[in-house]
Phi, psi and omega in degrees: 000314162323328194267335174308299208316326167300333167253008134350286205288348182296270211309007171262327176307332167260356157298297181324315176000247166306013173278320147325307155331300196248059226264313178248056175218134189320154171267171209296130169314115157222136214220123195237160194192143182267177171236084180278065196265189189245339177295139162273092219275127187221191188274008176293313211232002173266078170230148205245129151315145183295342161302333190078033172268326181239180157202165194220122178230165179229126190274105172169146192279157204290150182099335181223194197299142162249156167275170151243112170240136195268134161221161182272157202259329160328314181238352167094004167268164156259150160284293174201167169264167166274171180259121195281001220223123180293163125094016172231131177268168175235166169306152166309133170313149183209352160126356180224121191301358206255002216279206197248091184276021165089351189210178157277167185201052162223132181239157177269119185109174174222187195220120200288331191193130164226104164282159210223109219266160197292326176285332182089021194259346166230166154212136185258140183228140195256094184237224168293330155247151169294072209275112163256131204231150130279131213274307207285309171294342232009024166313135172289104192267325165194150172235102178279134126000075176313105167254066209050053174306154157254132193300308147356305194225094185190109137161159208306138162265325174207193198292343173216348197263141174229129186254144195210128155271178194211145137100031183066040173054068156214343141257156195263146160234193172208097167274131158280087218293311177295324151301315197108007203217154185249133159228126191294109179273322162232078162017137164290124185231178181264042170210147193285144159236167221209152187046225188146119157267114153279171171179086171104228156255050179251145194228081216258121174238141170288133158252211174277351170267309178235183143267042209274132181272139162236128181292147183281325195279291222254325202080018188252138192282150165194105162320104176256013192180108176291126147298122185282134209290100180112012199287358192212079182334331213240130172277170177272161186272332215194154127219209187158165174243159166283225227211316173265004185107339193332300180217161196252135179239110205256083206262146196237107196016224191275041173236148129293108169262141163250112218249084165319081190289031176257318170229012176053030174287173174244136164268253181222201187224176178248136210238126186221072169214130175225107178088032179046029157256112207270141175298165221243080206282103156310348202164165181201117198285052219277339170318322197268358200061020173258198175252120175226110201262131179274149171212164183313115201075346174243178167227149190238139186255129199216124182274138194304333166297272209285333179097346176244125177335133181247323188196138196262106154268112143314100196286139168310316165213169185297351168274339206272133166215153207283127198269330191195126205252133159279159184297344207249004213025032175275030162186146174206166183267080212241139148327134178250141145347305168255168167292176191085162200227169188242134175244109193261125178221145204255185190239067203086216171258141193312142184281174184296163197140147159288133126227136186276104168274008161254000173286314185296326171321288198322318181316300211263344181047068188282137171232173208293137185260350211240000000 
């Protein structure tokens, strides 16, 4: 309750801030919407494309078959389930889950990591085998060979290419998720790398040494930066570029180091560590550069530069926590109490600000779509 009150109290303080500023400009649309899924949806079984457009949750009780069902998140359907069957698409969802979708559509197992291709037209899932789907059919397009993918480094680069280590992250590949076929961007070496950013045709990753680019086209290594030897106890979780190329952004349990890609410098670093403890980071906004660190009942949006809290969301209830993030965070998923999930979608990435999302539930009274 303390820590709720304390970033209350930032974010109404930097609301005063800026309130003279923003005196006559509307407050931002935000629209809440249910997910009416039979799952108790959590970020194990939840992942929403980086547009926020699709979202793939897997439906079943633990121990037994999951379903993976696409739903559209614009409207709150489900769309289809996917299909377990290679080279078979399944029917549109129609209201009744026992009916005959044209293919099987139970699966074993869970899925370690899903990227969703930049057009929104495959998704891909990282399991014992690597499962590629057509988005508009749910067809099974191909069941690729897993080569120690790591979930971390797994996920679309353009419209069919997914850049992944392998071989326990010491080699880099490019599946052509739509062919079906892999080309090695880096040999298996004897040290691990970590996160991945893209930005053009760079594909930039950390080891324990360095910072380093693979070209997406060609595979040529090109060293942007040494890591100084002990500077960091922690492998990285993550990395990314900002939205315009700027900065390399590397996060190490609750620190963000920022990397000036201009002279490949360490700028500082951003520190989400409290009572020597790291917060408990849900997500990464990466279009907007934010952070989205959880605490009980709330969610906190924190930009990844600077280091200052931007927006507080107030959870429906305290058990509730966030499942799925979009890249620009102008949507998100969040958990209910029971099963099915709540969906908050902002009117772009969210403004500086407080919001009560069960207040806005009570408003709008969103009901079950499926």
């Amino acid at each position: 309750m303390c820590r709720v009150l304390c970033c209350l109290t930032a974010v109404f303080i930097a609301i005063g801030a800026n309130t003279l500023a923003a005196q006559d400009k509307p407050a931002q649309a935000i629209k809440v919407r249910l997910l009416d899924t039979t799952a108790l949806v959590g970020s194990h079984n939840c992942f929403l494309s980086d547009d926020g457009k699709f979202d793939l949750i897997g439906e079943g009780e633990p121990g037994q078959k999951t379903r993976w069902s696409l739903w559209n998140v614009t409207e709150g359907k489900l769309v289809r389930f996917l299909s377990a069957e290679k080279g078979k698409g399944t029917a549109p969802y129609a209201g009744d889950d026992k009916a005959d979708f044209g293919a099987k559509i139970d699966f074993d197992g869970r899925l370690d990591a899903v990227s969703f291709s930049t057009d929104g037209k495959l998704v891909v899932g990282l399991a014992r085998p690597v499962l590629v789907w057509e988005v508009a059919t749910g067809k099974l397009l191909h069941e690729l060979e897993n080569r120690g993918h790591h979930h971390h480094t797994f996920r679309f680069v353009d419209d069919r290419h997914i850049a992944a280590k392998f071989q326990g992250g010491t080699g880099v590949e490019l599946i052509d998720a739509l062919a079906g076929e892999r080309k090695t961007l880096l040999e298996p070496t004897n040290f691990e790398s970590y996160g991945g950013g893209v930005h053009g045709d760079d594909f930039t990753l950390v080891s324990v040494f360095e910072i380093y680019s693979l070209s997406l086209k060609t595979g040529r290594r090109t060293s942007r930066a040494a890591i100084p030897p002990g500077s960091s106890r922690f492998a990285p979780s993550a990395s990314w570029y900002t939205r315009d190329g700027s900065k390399f952004l590397i996060q190490r349990e609750g620190r963000v180091e920022v990397w000036d890609t201009a002279t490949w410098t360490r700028q500082g670093d951003t520190s989400y560590v409290e009572d020597n403890k790291s917060q408990d980071i849900k997500g990464i906004a990466r279009a907007a550069g934010l952070l989205a660190i959880a605490q009980p009942g709330t969610l906190e949006l924190w930009d990844a530069v600077s280091g200052g809290m931007r927006t507080l969301v107030v959870l429906p209830t305290q058990r509730s926590q966030l499942c799925a993030l979009s890249a620009d965070a102008s949507r998100m998923i969040v958990s209910r109490e029971r099963a099915g999930a709540v969906v908050i979608e902002f009117d772009g990435t969210p403004e500086t600000g407080a919001i009560d999302v069960a207040g806005k539930i009570d408003e709008q009274k969103p009901q079950p779509t499926r």
